[in-house]
C-alpha positions as CSV (number, residue, x, y, z in Angstrom):
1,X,-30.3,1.9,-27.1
2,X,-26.6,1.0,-27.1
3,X,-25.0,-1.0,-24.9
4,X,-21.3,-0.9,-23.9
5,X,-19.4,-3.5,-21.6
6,X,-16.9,-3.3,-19.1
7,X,-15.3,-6.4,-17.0
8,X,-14.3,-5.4,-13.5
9,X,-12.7,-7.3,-10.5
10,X,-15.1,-7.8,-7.8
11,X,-12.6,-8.4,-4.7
12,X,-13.2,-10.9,-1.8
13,X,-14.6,-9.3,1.2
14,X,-17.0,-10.9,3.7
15,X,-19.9,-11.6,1.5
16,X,-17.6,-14.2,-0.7
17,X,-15.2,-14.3,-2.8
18,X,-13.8,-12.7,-5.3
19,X,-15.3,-12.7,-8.7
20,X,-15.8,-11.3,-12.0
21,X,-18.8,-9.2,-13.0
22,X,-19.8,-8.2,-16.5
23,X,-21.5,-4.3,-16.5
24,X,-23.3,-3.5,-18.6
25,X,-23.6,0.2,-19.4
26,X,-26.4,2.1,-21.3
27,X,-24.9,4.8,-24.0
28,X,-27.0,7.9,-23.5
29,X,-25.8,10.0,-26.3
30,X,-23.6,9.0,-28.8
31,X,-21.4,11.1,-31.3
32,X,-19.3,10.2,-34.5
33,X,-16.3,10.1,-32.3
34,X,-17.7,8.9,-28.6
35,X,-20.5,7.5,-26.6
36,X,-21.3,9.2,-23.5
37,X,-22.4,6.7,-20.5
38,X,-23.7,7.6,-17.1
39,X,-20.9,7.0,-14.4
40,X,-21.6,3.6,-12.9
41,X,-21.1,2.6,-9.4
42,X,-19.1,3.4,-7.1
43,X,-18.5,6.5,-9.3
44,X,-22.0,7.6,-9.9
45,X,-21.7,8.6,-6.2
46,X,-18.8,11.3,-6.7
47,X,-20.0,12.3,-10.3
48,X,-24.0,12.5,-10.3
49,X,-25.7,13.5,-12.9
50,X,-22.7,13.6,-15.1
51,X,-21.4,11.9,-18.3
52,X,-18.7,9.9,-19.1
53,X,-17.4,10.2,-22.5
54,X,-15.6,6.4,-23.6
55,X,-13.9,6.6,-27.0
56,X,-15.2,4.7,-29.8
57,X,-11.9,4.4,-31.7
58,X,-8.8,4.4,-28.5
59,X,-6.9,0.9,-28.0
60,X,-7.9,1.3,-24.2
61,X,-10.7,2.7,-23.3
62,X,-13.2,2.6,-20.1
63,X,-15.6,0.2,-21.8
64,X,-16.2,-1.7,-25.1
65,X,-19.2,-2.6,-28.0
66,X,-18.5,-5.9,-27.8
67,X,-17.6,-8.5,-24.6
68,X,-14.7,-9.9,-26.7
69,X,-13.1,-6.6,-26.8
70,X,-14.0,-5.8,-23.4
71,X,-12.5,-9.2,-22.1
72,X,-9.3,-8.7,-24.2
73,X,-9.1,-5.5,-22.5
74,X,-10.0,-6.7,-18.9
75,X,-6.9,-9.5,-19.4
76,X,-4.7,-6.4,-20.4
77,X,-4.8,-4.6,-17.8
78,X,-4.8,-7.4,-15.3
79,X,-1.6,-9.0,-16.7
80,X,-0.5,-4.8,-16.1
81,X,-1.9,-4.5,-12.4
82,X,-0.2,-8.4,-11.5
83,X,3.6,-6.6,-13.3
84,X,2.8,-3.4,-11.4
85,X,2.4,-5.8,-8.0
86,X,5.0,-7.9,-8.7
87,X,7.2,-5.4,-9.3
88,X,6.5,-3.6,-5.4
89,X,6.7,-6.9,-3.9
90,X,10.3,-6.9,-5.3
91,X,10.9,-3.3,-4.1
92,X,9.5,-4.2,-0.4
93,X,11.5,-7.2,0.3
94,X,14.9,-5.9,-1.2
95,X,13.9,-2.9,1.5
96,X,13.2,-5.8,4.3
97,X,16.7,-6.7,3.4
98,X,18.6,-3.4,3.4
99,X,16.4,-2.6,6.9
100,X,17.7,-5.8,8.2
101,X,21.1,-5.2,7.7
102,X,21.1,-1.9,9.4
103,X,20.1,-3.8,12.8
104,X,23.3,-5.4,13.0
């Protein structure tokens, strides 16, 4: 059976800190085009019993055949999510600023 693999942040919380966890996620049924995985936790909860369909061929996609591609894809959209932050950080403290100068 197939194997696909996704990287995923694991945040801190009171168990420990925060790390970074391999999955590894069984293709049930595979198609020229797609594989089609079962939804792995915390999804599985919401989606039970149904499929996820992960694109063979997309740029980014859920999860990858290989751990090289899934890594390269994992760094992608963390360099994205830490712009996307970065970016709202800006936004809230030019908003501090504006707030501030309303007191006076």
């Amino acid at each position: 059976m197939n194997k696909l693999y996704r990287y995923e942040i694991e945040y801190k919380s009171e168990d420990g800190d925060t790390q970074v966890l391999l999955r590894e996620l069984d293709v049930v049924r595979e198609t020229k085009h797609t594989y089609f995985i079962s939804y792995p936790y915390p999804y599985s909860v919401v989606f039970k019993g149904k499929l996820k369909r992960v694109s063979k061929n997309a740029y980014n996609t859920f999860a990858y055949d290989t751990k090289e591609k899934a890594k390269e894809h994992f760094n992608r959209r963390t360099f994205r999510r830490i712009q996307w932050f970065e970016y709202w950080k800006e936004e809230c403290e030019k908003a501090l600023e504006i707030i501030k100068g309303q007191d006076e």
